[in-house]
C-alpha positions in Angstrom: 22.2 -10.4 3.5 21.5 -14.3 2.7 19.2 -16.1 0.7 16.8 -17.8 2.7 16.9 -21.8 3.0 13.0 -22.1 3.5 13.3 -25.0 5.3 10.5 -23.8 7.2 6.9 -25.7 6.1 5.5 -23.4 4.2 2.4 -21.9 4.2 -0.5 -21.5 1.8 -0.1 -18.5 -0.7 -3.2 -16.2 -1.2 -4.8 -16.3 -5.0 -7.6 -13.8 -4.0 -8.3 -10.8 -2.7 -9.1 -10.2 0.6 -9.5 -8.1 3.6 -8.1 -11.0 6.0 -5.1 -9.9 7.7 -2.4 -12.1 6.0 1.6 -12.7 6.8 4.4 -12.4 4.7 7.2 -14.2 3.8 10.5 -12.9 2.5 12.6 -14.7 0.4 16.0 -12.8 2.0 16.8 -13.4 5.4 15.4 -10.2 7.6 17.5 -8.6 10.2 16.5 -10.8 13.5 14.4 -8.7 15.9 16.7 -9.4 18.9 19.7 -8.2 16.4 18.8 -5.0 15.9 20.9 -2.4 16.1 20.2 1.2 17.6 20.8 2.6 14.6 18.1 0.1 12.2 15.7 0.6 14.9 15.4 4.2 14.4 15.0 3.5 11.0 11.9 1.6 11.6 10.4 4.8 12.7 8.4 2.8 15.5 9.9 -0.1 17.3 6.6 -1.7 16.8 7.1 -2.1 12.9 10.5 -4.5 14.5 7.6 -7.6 14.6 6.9 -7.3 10.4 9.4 -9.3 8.6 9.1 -7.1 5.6 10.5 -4.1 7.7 13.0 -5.5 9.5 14.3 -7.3 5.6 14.1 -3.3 4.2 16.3 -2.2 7.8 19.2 -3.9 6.6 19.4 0.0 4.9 18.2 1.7 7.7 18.7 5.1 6.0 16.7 4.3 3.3 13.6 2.4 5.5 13.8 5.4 7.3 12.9 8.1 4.4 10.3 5.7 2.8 8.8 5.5 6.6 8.2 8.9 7.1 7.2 9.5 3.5 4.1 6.9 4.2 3.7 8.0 7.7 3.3 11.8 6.0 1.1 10.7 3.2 -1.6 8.7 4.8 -1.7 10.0 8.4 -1.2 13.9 8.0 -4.9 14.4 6.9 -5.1 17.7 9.2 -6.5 19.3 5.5 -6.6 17.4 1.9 -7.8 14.2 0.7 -9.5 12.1 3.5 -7.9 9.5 4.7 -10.3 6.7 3.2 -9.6 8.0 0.1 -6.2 8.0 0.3 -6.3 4.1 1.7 -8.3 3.3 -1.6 -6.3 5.0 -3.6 -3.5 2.2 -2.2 -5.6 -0.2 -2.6 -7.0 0.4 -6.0 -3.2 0.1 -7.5 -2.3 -2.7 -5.3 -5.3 -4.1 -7.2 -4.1 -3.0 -10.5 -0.4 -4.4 -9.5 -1.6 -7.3 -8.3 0.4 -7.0 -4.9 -2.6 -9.2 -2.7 -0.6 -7.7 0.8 -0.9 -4.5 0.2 -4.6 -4.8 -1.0 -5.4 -6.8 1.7 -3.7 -4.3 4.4 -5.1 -0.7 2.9 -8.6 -2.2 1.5 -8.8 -3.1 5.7 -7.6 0.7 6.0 -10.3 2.1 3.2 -13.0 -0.1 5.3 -11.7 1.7 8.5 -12.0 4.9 7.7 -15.0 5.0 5.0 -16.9 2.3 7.0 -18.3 1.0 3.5 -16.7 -2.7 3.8 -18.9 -4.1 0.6 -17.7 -1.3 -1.9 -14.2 -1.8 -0.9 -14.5 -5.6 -1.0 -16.4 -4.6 -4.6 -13.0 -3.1 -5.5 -11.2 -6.7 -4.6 -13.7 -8.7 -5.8 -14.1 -7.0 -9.5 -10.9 -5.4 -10.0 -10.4 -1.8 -11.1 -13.2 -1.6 -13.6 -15.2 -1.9 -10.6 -18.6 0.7 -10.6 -18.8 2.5 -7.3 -19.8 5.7 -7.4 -18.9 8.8 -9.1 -15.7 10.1 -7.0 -14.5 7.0 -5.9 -14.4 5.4 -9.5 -12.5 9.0 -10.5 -10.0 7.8 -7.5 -9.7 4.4 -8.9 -9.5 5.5 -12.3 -6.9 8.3 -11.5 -4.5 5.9 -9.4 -4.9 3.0 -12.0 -3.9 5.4 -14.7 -0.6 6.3 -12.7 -0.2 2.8 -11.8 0.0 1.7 -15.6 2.1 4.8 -16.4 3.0 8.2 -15.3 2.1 9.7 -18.7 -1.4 8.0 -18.5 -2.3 10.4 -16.1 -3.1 13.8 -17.3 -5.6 17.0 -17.0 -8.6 14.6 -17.9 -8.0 13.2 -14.8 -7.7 16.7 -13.1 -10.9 18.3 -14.1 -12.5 15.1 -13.1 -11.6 15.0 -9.9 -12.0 19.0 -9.3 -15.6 18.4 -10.9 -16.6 16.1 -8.1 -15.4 18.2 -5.3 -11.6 18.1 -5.1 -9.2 20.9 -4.1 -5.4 20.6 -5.6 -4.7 19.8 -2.4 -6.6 17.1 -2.0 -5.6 15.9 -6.0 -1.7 16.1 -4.8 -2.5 13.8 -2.1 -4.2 11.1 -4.2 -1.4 11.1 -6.5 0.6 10.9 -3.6 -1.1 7.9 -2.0 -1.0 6.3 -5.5 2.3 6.8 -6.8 4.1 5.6 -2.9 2.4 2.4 -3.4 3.0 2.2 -7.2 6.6 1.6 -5.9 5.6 -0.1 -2.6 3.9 -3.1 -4.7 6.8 -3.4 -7.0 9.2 -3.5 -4.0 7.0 -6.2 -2.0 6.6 -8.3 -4.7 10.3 -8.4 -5.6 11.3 -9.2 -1.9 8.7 -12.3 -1.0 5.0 -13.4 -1.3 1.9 -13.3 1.2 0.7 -16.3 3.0 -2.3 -16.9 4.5 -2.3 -17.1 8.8 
């Protein structure tokens, strides 16, 4: 792996929030799609992932891209029983809020809007940050994932018997923490590997 020259014109950063579709720009050089190997394009999971920069940067470990795959895949998309998926995608996108990672808000606040079909309270959630007043169970989702986001230890039985209170099954708590704590690590792994740019 090489650093990258950048002698490409570069293109205008994001500073806010938003539920545009943006790019992404890595600041190693990512595998080229036509370079591939057999073996990094299983660990993309799905050959269609080959066209994101950031995937085929993480495939020069295709082991590794290939675990943290199906762990997302598992989290967000196995909703046969648990937490819903908009939930979950709000859950992502509250800490990429908190973290400040505008890709990943930008991608899973599109997901949240998807899924809940409530576009304005998810762009409330960009717009006003964490501290944002929704409604009773999706502020407890913000407020749990924000509290793991900050630190582990910040989350505790408060939390729990909140989210139980308002409906929630353990199941259903497991997968918000889930959904939270994957992109808790996502962000930090983005951020640490390039910056978004605006299409």
């Amino acid at each position: 792996m090489t650093a990258t020259t950048l002698d490409h014109p570069k293109a205008a950063i994001p500073t806010v929030f938003t539920q545009d579709e943006l790019g992404w720009n890595a600041w190693l050089d990512p595998v080229p799609e036509e370079a591939l190997t057999e073996r990094q394009k299983e660990g993309l999971v799905e050959i269609a992932r080959a066209k994101s920069p950031y995937f085929r940067l993480l495939a020069h470990d295709p082991d590794i891209l290939r675990a943290r795959t199906l762990a997302d895949k598992d989290i967000f998309y196995n909703t046969r029983s648990g937490l819903p998926r908009a939930e979950r995608e709000l859950a992502a996108a509250a800490v990429s809020r908190s973290n400040g990672c505008i890709y990943c808000a930008s991608v899973h606040a599109r997901f949240a809007t998807t899924h809940s079909k409530r576009r304005d309270d998810v762009q409330r959630l960009l717009d006003e940050g964490v501290g944002v007043d929704i409604d009773p169970l999706w502020n407890a989702v913000i407020e749990a994932s924000v509290a793991l986001t900050a630190t582990p230890i910040a989350f505790g039985a408060a939390h729990v018997a909140k989210l139980r209170r308002l409906g929630l099954d353990d199941l259903s708590i497991a997968d918000l923490i889930h959904a939270a704590s994957f992109f808790n690590w996502a962000n930090r792994l983005m951020l640490s590997l390039g910056e978004p740019e605006t299409r």
